[in-house]
C-alpha positions as CSV (number, residue, x, y, z in Angstrom):
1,X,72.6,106.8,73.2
2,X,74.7,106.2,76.3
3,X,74.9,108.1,79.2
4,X,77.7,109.4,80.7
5,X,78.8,107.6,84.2
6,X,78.7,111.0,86.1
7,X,74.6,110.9,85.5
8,X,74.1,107.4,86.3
9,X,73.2,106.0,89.7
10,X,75.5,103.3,91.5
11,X,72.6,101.0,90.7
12,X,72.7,101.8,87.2
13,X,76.3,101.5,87.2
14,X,76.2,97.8,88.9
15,X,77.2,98.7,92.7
16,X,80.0,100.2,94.6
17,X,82.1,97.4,93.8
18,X,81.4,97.7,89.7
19,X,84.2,98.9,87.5
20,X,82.9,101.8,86.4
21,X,81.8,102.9,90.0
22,X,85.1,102.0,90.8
23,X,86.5,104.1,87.8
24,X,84.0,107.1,88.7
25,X,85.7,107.0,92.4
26,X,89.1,107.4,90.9
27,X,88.4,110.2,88.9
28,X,86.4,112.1,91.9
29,X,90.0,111.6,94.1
30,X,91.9,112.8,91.1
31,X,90.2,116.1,90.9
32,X,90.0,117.2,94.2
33,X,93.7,116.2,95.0
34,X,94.5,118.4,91.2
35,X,92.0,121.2,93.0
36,X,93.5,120.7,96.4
37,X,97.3,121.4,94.4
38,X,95.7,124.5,92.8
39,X,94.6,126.4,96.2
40,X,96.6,129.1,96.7
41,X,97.1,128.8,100.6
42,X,98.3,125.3,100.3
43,X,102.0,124.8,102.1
44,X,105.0,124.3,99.7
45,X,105.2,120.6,101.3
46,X,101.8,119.7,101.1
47,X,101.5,120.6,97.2
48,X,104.7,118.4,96.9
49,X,103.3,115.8,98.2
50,X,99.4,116.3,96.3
51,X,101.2,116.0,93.3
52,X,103.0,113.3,94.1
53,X,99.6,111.5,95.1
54,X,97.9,112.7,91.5
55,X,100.9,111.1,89.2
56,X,100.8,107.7,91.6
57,X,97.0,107.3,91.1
58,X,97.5,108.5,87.4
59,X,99.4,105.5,86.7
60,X,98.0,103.5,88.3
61,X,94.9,104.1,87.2
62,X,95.8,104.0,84.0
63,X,97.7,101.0,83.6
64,X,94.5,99.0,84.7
65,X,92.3,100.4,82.2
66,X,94.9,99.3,79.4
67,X,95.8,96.1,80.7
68,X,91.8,95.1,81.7
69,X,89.2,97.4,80.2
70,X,90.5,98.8,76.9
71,X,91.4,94.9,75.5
72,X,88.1,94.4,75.9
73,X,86.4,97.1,74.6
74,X,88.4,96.6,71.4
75,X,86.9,92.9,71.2
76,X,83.1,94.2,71.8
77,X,82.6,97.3,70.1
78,X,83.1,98.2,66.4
79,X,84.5,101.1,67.6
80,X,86.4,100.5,70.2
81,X,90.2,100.8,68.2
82,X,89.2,104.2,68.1
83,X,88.0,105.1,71.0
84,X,91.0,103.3,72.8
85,X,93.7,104.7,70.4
86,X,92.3,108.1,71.2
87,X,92.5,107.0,74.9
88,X,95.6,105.6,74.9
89,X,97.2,108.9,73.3
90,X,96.3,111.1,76.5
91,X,97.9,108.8,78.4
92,X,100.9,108.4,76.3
93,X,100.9,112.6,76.4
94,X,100.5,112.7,80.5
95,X,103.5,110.3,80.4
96,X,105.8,112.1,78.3
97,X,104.2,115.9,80.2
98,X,105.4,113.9,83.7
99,X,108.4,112.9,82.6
100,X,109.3,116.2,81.8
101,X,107.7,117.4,84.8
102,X,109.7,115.6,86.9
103,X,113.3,116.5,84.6
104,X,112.6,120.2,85.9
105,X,113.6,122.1,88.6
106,X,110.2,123.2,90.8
107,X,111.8,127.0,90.9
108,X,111.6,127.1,86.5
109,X,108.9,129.1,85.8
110,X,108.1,125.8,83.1
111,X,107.7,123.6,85.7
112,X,104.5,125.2,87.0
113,X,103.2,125.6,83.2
114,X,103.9,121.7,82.5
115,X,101.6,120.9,86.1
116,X,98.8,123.5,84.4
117,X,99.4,121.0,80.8
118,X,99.4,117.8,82.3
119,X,96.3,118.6,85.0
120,X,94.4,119.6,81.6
121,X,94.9,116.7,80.0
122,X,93.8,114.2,82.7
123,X,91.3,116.1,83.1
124,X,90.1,115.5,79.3
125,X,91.0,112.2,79.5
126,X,88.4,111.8,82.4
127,X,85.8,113.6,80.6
128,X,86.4,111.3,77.7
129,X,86.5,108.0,79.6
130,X,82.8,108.9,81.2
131,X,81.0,110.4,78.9
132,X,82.4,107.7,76.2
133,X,84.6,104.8,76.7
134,X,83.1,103.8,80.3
135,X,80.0,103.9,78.6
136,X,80.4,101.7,75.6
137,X,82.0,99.5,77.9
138,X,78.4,99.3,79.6
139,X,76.7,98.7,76.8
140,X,78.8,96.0,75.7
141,X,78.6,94.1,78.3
142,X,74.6,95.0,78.5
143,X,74.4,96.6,81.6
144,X,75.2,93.4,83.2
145,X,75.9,94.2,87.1
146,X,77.1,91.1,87.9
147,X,79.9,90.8,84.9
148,X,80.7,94.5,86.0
149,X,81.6,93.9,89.6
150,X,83.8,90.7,88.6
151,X,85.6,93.1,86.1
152,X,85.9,95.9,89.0
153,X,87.6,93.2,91.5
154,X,90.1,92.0,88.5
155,X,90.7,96.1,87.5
156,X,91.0,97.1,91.9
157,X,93.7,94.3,92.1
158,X,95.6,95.5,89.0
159,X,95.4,99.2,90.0
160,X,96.7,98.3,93.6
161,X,100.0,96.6,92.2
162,X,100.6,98.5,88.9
163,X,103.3,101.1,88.2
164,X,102.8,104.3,89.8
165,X,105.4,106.8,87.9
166,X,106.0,107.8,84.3
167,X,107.0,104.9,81.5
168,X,106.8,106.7,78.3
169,X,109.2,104.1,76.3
170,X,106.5,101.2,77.5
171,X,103.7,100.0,75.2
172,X,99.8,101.0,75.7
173,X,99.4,97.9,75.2
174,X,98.9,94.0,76.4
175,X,101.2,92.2,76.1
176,X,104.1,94.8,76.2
177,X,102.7,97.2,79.3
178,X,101.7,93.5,81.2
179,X,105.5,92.1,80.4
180,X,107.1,95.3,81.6
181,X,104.7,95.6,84.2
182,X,105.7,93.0,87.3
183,X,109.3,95.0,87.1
184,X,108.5,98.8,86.8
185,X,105.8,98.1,89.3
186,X,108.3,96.5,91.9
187,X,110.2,99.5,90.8
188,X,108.5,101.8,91.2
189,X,106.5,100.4,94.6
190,X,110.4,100.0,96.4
191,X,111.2,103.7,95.3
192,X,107.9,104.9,97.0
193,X,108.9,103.4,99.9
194,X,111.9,104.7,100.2
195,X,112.1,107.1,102.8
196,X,109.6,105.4,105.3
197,X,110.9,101.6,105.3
198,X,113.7,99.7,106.3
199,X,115.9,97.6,103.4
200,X,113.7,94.6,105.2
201,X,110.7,96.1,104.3
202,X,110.9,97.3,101.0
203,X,112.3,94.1,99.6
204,X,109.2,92.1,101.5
205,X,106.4,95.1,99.7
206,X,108.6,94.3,96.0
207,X,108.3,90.4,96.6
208,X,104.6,91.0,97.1
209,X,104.1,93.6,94.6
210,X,105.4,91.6,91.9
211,X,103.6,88.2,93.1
212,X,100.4,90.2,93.4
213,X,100.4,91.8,89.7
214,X,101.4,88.6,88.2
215,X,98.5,86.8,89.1
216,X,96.1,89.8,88.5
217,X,97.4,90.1,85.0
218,X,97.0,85.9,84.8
219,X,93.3,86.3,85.9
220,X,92.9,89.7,83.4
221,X,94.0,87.5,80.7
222,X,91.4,84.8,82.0
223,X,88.6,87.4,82.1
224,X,89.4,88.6,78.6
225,X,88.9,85.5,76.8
226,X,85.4,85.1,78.5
């Protein structure tokens, strides 16, 4: 039976550079930044800004995994429609809870109980990406370290330039969330931006966001039919 990734050594999971170390390392940032929101001494400004770093690296995050890992998982397991379709609802479910999150005032007292909602269900969606998916993943490509770190470089690049805000109207899916993908990343990238850069600078970090997830989606494509 496999084991979940949070037992495994970085050895066993195929080196720092592997995908599902790589994975493992998201998820750690994701939960202290969702504990760091939940401390009660935390300044107003400083939560706003946590939870502005949990939905970017949500995203983010997530987009890779559909666009790189979850393809390919449905090509190699038996079961891997299911286990992605279950996957892919839980982030279908944080998009729509963000969306709504973000649609409400802070000072509505259903704000607060969206955050509580939405932190619960990354936080299932984590326990079901190590303990199953990330796992089946491993075994399907055999515990193969080498295959593993070439996936984790082609997954880092993707997660670097993907879309970092909600997209609930956008497929799961390749090829509709890799079509939609170059734009809402620009997008979204420009609007993070915003208040730190000049017009020069946000146009030059679009230009490179959108050449950059271009050719990682061209090269996730590659690695898929391998």
């Amino acid at each position: 039976m496999a084991r979940s990734i949070t037992l495994q050594s970085i050895d066993e999971l195929g080196g720092q550079s592997s995908v599902l170390a790589r994975q493992r390392r998201d998820h750690e940032e994701l939960d202290r930044l969702m504990h760091r929101y939940e401390s009660a001494d935390l300044p107003s400004a400083e939560r706003h800004k946590t939870l502005k770093d949990i939905f970017q690296l949500t995203f983010s995050h997530a987009f890779a995994e559909e666009t790189v890992l979850w393809p390919a998982l449905r090509r190699l397991a038996p079961d891997g429609e299911e286990l992605t379709s279950r996957v892919e609802e839980e982030h279908q479910q944080i998009n729509d809870l963000v969306t709504e999150i973000q649609s409400t005032d802070s000072d509505d007292p259903w704000h607060e109980q969206l955050i509580v909602d939405a932190f619960a269900l990354i936080r299932q969606d984590i326990r079901d990406e190590e303990d199953v998916l990330l796992p089946r993943r491993q075994e399907a490509l055999e515990h193969d370290g080498a295959r593993l770190r070439r996936l984790g470089t082609t997954w880092e690049t993707v997660r670097r330039t993907a879309p970092t805000r909600p997209h609930p109207a956008v497929s799961r899916r390749p090829p509709g969330n890799a079509v939609a993908g170059v734009p809402l990343s620009v997008y979204d990238r420009t609007r993070d931006a915003l208040s730190p850069a000049s017009t020069t600078t946000l146009l030059i970090t679009a230009a490179v966001a959108a050449a950059a997830l271009t050719a990682c989606l061209v090269r996730a494509a590659l690695h898929r039919r391998r």
